[in-house]
C-alpha positions as CSV (number, residue, x, y, z in Angstrom):
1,X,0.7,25.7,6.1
2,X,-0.6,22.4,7.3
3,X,0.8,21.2,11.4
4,X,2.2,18.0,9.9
5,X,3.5,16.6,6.3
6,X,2.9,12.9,5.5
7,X,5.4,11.6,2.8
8,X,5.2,7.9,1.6
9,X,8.1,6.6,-0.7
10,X,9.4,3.9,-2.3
11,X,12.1,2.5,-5.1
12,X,13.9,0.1,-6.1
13,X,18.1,0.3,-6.6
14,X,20.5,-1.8,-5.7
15,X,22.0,-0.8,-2.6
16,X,24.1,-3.7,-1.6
17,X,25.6,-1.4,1.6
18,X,22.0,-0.6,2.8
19,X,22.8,-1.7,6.5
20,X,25.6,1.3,6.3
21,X,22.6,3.8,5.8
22,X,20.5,2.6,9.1
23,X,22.2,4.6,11.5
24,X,23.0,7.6,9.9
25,X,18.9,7.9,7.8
26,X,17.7,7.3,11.3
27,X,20.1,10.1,13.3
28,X,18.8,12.5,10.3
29,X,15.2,11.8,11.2
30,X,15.4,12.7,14.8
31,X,17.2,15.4,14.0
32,X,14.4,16.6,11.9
33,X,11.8,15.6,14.3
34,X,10.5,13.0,11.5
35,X,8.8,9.9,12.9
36,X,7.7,6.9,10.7
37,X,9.1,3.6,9.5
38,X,11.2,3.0,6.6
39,X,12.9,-0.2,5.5
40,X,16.3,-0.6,3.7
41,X,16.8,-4.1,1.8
42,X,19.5,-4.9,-0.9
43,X,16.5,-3.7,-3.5
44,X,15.8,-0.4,-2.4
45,X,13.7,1.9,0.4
46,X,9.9,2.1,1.3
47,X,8.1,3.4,3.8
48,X,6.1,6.3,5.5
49,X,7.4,9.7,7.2
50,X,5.8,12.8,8.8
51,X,6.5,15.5,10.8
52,X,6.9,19.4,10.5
53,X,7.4,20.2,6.9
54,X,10.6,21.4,7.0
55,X,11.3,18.4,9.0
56,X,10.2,16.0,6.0
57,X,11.7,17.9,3.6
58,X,15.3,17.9,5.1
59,X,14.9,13.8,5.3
60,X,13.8,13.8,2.2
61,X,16.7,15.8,0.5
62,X,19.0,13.4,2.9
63,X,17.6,10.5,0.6
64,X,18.6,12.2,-2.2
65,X,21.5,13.2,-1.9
66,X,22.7,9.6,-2.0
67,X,22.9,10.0,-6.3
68,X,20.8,5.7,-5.9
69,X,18.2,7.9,-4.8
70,X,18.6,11.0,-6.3
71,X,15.6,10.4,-8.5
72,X,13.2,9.0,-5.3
73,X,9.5,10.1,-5.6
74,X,6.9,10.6,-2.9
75,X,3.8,11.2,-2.4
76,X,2.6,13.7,0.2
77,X,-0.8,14.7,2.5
78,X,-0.8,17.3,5.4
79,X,-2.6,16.3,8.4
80,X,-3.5,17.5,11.4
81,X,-2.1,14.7,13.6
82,X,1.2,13.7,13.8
83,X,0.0,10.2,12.5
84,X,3.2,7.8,14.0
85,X,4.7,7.9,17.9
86,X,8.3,6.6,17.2
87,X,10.8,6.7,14.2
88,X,11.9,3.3,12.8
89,X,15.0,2.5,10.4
90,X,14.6,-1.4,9.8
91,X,16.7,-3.5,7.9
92,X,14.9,-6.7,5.5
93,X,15.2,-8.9,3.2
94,X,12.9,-7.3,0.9
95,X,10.8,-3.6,0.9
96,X,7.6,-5.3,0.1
97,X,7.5,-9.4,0.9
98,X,7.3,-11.3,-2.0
99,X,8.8,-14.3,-0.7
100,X,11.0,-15.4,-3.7
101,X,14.2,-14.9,-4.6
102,X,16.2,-13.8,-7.6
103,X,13.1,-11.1,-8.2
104,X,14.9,-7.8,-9.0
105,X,12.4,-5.1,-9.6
106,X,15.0,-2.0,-10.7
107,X,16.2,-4.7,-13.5
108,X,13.4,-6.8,-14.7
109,X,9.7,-4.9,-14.0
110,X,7.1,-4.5,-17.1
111,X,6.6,-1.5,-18.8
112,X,4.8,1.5,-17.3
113,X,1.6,2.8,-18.5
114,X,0.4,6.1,-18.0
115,X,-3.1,6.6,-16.1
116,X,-4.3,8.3,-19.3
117,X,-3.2,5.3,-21.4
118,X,-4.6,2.7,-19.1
119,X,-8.3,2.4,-21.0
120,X,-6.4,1.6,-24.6
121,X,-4.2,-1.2,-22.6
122,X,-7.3,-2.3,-21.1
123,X,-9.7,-2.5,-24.7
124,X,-7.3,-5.1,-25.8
125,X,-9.0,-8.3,-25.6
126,X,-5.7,-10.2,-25.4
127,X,-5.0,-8.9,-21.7
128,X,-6.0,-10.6,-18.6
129,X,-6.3,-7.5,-16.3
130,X,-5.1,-8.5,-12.8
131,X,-5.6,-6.7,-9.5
132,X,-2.0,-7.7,-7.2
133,X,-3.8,-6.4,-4.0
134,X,-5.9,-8.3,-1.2
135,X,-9.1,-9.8,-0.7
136,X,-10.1,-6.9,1.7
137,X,-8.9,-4.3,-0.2
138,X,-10.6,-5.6,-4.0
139,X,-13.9,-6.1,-1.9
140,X,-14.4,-2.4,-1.9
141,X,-13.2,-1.2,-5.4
142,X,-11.5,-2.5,-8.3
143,X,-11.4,-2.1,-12.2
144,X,-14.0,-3.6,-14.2
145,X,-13.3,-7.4,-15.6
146,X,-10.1,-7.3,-13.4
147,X,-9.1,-10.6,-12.6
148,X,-9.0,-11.1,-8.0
149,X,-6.2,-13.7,-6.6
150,X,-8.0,-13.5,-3.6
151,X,-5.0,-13.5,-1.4
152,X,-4.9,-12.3,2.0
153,X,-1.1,-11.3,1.7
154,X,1.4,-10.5,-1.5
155,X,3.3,-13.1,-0.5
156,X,0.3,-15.5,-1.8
157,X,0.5,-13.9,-5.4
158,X,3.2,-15.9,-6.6
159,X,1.3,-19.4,-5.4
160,X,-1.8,-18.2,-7.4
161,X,0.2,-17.3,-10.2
162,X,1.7,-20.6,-10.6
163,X,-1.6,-22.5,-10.9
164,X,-3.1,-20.3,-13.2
165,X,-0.3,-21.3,-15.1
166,X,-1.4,-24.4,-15.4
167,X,-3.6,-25.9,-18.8
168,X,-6.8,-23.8,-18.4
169,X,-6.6,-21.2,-16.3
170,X,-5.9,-17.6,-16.6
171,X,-2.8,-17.1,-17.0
172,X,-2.2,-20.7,-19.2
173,X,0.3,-20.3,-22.5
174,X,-2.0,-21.0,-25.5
175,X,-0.4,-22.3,-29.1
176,X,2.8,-22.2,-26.9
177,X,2.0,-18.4,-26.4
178,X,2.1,-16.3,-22.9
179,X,-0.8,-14.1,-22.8
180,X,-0.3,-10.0,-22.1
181,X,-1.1,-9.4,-18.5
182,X,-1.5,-6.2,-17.2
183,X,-1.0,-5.4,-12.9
184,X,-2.2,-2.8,-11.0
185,X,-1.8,-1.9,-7.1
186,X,-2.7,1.0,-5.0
187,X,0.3,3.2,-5.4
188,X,2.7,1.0,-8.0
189,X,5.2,-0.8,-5.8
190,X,3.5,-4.2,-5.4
191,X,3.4,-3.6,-9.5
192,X,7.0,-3.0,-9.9
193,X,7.6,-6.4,-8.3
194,X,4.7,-8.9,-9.3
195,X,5.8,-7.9,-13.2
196,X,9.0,-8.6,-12.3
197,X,8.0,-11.8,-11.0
198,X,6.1,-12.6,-14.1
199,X,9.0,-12.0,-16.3
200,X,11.1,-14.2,-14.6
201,X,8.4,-16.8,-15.2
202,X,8.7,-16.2,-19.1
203,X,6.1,-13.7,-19.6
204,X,7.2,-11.2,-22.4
205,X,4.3,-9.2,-22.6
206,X,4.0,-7.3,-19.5
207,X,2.7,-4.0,-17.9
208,X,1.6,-2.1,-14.9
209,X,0.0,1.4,-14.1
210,X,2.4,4.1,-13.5
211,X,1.7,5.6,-10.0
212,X,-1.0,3.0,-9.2
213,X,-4.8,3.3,-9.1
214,X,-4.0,6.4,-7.0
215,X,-2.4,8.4,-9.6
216,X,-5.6,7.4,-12.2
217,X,-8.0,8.4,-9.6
218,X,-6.1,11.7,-9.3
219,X,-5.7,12.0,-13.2
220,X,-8.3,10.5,-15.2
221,X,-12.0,12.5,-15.4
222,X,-14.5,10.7,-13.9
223,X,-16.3,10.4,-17.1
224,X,-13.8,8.1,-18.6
225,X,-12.8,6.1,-15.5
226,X,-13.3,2.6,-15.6
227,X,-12.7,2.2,-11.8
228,X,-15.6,1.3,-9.8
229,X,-16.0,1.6,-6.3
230,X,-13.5,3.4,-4.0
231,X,-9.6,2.5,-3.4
232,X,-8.5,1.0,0.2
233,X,-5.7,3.2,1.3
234,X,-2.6,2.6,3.8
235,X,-3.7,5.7,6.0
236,X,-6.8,7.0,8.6
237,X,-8.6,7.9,5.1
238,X,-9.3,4.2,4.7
239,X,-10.9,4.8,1.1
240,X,-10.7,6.9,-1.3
241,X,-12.7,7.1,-4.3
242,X,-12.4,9.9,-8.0
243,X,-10.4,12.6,-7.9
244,X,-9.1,11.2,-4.5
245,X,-12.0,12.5,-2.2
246,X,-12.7,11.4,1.2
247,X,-14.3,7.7,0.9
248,X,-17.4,6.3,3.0
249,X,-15.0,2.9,4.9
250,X,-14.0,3.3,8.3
251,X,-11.2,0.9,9.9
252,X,-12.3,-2.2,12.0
253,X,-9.9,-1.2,15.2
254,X,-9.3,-4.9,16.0
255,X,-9.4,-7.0,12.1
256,X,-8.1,-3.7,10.3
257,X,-10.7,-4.6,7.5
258,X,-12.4,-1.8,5.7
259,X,-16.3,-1.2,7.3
260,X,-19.1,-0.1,4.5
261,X,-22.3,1.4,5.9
262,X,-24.0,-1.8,6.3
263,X,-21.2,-3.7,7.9
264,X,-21.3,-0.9,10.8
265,X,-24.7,-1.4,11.3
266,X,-24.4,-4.9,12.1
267,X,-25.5,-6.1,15.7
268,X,-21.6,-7.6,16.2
269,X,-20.2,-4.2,14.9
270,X,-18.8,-2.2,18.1
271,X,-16.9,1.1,17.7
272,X,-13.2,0.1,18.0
273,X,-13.5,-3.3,19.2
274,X,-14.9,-5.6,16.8
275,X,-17.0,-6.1,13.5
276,X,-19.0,-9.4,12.1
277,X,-15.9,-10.7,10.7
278,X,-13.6,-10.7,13.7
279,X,-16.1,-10.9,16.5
280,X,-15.9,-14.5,17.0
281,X,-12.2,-14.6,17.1
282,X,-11.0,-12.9,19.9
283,X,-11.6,-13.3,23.4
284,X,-13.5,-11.3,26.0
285,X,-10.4,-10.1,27.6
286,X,-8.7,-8.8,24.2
287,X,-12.4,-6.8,24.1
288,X,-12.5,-5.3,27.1
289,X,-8.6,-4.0,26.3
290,X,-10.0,-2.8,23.0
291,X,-13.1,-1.2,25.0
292,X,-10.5,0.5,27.1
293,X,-8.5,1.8,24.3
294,X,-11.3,3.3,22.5
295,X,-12.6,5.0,25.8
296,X,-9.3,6.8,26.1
297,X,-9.6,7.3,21.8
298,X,-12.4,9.7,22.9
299,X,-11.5,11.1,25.8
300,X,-8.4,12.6,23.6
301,X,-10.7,13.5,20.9
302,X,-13.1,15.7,23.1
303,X,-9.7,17.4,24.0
304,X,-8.8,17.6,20.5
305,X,-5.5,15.8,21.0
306,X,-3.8,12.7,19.1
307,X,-4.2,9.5,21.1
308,X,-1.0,7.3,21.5
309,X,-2.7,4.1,21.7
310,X,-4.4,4.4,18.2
311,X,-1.2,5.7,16.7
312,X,0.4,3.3,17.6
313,X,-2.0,0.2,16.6
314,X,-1.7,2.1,13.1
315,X,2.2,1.8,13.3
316,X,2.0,-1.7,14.5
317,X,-0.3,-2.8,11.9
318,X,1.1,-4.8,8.4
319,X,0.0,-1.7,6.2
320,X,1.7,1.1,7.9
321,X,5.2,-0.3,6.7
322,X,4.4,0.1,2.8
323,X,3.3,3.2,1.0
324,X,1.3,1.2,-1.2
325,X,-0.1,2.8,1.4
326,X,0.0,6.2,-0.9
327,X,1.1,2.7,-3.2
């Protein structure tokens, strides 16, 4: 049996009394020993857990037995680690930032596809294939012909969205007719609400892969993938790539931008402080605190212990909140 479970989760419901729920989800995690973050809003629950098994497992059931929930799905990976240092029950607006209201996900997303229905939806000419995740995460894998935003946040999506509306771009009506668009994410929950989005914006035709490029990755044989590269994910894997093996990224400690090969040997690449894309933007103090950190990183590795300082960059990073992180 693994030392720790890692459980990510998400859905959307409408839970109009979700500030009720704060203090007694977060009394039933440290209970259970459970650290993490989730986050309640009006349109459901997402976030990240771990801790013993049985730990997860009783928070888990918690969740459930609420009958909104009862049908809540995770996703799960054992680690060695205890990957988070404090247990967080936060109350927002929304579970993943879209930035407009009026969006309602568990009323209004497109229609699933199944990962092993995904290269049919995909042979249709009439679909612009579009990839709802960030610039940093479709530089190291996406599908073939999918369409980037190039946004550096979800919140962007629905600005680039609205001028591809416009008379010749990719997303334009033509003879007064929508196009089909088809989303994918990493895990589905940036998916669920981007469709949603669409459809508010009169789009009729819309769909999104069922569990994300995760779930194809897991599903799909490798001889009929169309995915190419390796998939960004929320967690100290980084990337991941067929049949969900261990990728070849590492994390930039300071940017928290995926690192190839080549972008680690770079001259302005150093181990936990900096890479050739944020070198020039921080200062020599906010190095030599990095330096520090990482010299106490592997101290606690050569005593084959967890270091609090890394786990808790991880927590305090944008990523760690969403489990488009497993989505």
């Amino acid at each position: 049996m693994p030392d720790f479970l890692t459980a990510a989760l998400y859905k959307f419901v409408e839970l109009p009394d979700f500030a009720e729920l704060q203090a007694p989800l977060l009394a039933c995690c440290e209970a259970h020993g459970v650290k993490g973050t989730l986050l309640l809003a009006s349109e459901g629950i997402n976030g990240t857990i771990a801790g013993r098994v049985d730990g997860v497992y009783a928070v888990l059931a918690f969740l459930r037995r609420d009958p909104r929930l009862a049908s809540l799905e995770h996703k799960e990976a054992s680690t060695k680690l205890l990957p988070f240092y404090r247990m967080k029950v936060r109350l927002k607006r929304e579970i993943v930032t879209l930035g407009v209201p009026g969006v309602h996900p568990a009323l209004m997303a497109g229609q699933y596809v199944k990962p092993a229905d995904w290269n049919q939806l995909l042979d249709d000419p009439g679909v612009v294939l579009v990839d709802t995740r960030n610039d940093y995460e479709v530089a190291i894998g996406t599908f073939k012909g999918a369409v980037n935003p190039a946004t550096r946040s979800f919140s962007e999506l629905p600005g680039w969205v609205e001028r591809e509306m416009r008379e010749g771009g990719k997303l334009a009506a033509a003879n007064g007719q929508k196009p089909k668009v088809a989303m994918f994410c990493t895990g589905g929950i940036r998916c669920e609400k981007s469709t949603a989005f669409l459809r508010a914006q009169g789009f009729e035709e819309v769909y999104h892969l069922e569990g994300g490029i995760l779930k194809y990755l897991e599903t799909v044989p490798q001889a009929q993938s169309r995915w190419q590269g390796e998939c960004f994910v929320f967690d100290e894997r980084v990337s991941v790539g067929q049949g969900l093996s261990a990728g070849h990224y590492t994390l930039c400690r300071s940017c928290r931008d995926p690192l190839s090969e080549k972008d680690r040997a770079s001259a302005l690449f150093e181990l936990g402080v900096s890479c050739a894309r944020c070198h020039a933007t921080t200062t020599e103090q906010q190095k030599r605190g990095y330096r520090e950190r990482q010299r106490q990183v592997g101290l606690a590795e050569a005593r084959e212990q967890g270091h609090i300082g890394m786990r808790a960059a991880t927590e305090a990073a944008p990523q760690a909140a969403t489990p488009d992180s497993a989505d």
